[in-house]
N, C-alpha and C positions, 0 to 999 in steps of 0.2 A: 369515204365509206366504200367507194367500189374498190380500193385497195387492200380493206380487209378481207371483204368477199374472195376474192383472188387470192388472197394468202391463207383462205380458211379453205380453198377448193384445193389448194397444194397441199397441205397438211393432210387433208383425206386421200391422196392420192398417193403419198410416201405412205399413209397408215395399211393401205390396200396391199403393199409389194411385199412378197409374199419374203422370208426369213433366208437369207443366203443356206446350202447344203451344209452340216457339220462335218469338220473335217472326217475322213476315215483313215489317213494316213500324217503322222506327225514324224519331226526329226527327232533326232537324238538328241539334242541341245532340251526341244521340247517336253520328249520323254520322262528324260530327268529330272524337270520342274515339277511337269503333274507327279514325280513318284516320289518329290521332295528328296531326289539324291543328287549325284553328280555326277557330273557325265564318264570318267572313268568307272564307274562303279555300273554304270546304266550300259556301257559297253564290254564290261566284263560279263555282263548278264545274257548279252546278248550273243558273245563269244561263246558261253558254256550250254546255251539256247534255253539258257532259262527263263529268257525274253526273247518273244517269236519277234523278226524282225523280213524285210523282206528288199531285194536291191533293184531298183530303175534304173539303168544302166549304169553309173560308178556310184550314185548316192542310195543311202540306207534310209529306211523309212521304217515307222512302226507302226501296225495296225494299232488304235483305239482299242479295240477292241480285244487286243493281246495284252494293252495295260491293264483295263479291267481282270481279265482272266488269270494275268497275273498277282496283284494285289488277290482276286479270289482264293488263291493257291496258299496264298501268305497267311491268311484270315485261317484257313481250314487247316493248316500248320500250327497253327497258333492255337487254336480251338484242340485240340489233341494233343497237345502237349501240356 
């Protein structure tokens, strides 16, 4: 019985810890997946800056937040045509 207790005080005590940050910055491997393309196509993109991208000293990362804006762009292309 006091081995439950103790497994039911740890259980509350991982429920309490609070959710890791979301990322803000994803790779290009990543980008690709969320944009269901591939990674030539997701760095042509990024080449033409049709996808904001941004570099940490030799590696390339993509705001979150540039995927969304992007798809947004798509959507509103879409909708007007």
């Amino acid at each position: 019985m006091e081995n439950l207790r103790w497994l039911a005080m740890e259980d509350s005590d991982t429920a309490q810890q609070p959710d890791p940050p979301a990322r803000r910055l994803v790779t290009i491997d990543v980008a690709a997946s969320l944009l269901s393309m591939g990674r030539s196509k997701t760095c042509e993109l990024i080449a033409s800056r049709d996808l904001e991208s941004v570099k940490i000293g030799r590696s390339r990362r993509i705001p979150v937040d540039a995927l969304d804006q992007f798809v947004a762009r798509l959507r509103d292309e879409a909708a007007r045509s």
